[in-house]
C-alpha positions as CSV (number, residue, x, y, z in Angstrom):
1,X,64.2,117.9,80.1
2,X,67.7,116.0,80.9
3,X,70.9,118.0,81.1
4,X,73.7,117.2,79.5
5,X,77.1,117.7,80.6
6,X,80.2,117.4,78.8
7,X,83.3,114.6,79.7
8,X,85.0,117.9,80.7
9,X,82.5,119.5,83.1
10,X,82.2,115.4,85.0
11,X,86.0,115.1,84.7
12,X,86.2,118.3,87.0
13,X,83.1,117.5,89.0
14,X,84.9,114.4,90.2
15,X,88.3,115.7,90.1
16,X,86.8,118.0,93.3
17,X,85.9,115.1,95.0
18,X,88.6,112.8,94.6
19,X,91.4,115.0,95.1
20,X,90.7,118.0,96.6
21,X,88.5,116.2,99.4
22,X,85.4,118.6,98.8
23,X,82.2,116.3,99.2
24,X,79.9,115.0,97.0
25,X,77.1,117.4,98.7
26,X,79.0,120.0,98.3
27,X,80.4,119.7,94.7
28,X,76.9,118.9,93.8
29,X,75.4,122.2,95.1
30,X,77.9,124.3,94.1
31,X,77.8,123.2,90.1
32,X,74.4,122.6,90.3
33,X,74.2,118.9,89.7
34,X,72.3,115.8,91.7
35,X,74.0,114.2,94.2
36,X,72.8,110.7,92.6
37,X,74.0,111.9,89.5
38,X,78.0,112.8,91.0
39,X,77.8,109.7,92.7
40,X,76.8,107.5,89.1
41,X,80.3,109.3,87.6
42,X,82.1,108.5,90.4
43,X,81.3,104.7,90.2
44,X,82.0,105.0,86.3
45,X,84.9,106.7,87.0
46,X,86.3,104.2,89.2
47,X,85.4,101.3,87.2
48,X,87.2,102.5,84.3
49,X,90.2,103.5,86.9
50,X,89.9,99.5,87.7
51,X,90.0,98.6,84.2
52,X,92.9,100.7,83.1
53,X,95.0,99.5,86.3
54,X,94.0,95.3,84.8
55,X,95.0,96.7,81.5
56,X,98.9,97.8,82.7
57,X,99.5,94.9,85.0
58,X,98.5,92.6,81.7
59,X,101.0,94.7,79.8
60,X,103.7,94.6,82.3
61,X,102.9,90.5,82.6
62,X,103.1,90.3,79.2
63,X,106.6,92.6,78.9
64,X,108.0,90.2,81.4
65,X,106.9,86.9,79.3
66,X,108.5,88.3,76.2
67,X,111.4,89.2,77.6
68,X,112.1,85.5,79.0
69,X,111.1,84.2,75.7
70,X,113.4,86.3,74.0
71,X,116.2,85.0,76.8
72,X,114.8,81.2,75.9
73,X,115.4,82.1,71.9
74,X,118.5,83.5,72.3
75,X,120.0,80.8,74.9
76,X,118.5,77.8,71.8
77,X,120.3,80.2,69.7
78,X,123.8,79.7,70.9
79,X,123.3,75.9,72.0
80,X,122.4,75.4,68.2
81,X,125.6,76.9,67.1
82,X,127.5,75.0,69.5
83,X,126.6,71.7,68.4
84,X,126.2,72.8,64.8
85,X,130.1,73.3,65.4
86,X,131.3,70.1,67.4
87,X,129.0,67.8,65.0
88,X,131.6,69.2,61.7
């Protein structure tokens, strides 16, 4: 029969090997766990990593782009104004 382990137990199974430097041998005996199975979470784990870090430089992209469209609105705003006043 398959185990199943909670986000919570993997989260701390690769926590051990990503930042306290224990290895994937070790972790994997000590919890009790296959080594193939450690290493599959550790692949998920950094793919999602990957995805997360896409998703905040698209945010930050997209921060930047509104705020020079914002600029570009406001700068039309006042030119409008301007000639809205010399044309009276």
């Amino acid at each position: 029969m398959r185990q199943k382990f909670t986000e919570e137990f993997r989260a701390e199974a690769i926590k051990q090997v990503t930042e306290r430097g224990y290895s994937v041998a070790d972790v994997s005996t000590r919890l009790g766990i296959s080594t193939k199975s450690l290493y599959l979470w550790l692949r998920k784990a950094k793919g999602l990593s990957k995805q997360k870090d896409g998703s905040q430089a698209e945010i930050a992209r997209l921060k930047a782009e509104l705020k020079r469209t914002e600029e570009e609105r406001d700068i039309l705003k006042k030119a409008a104004a301007y000639f809205a006043r010399e044309s009276r």
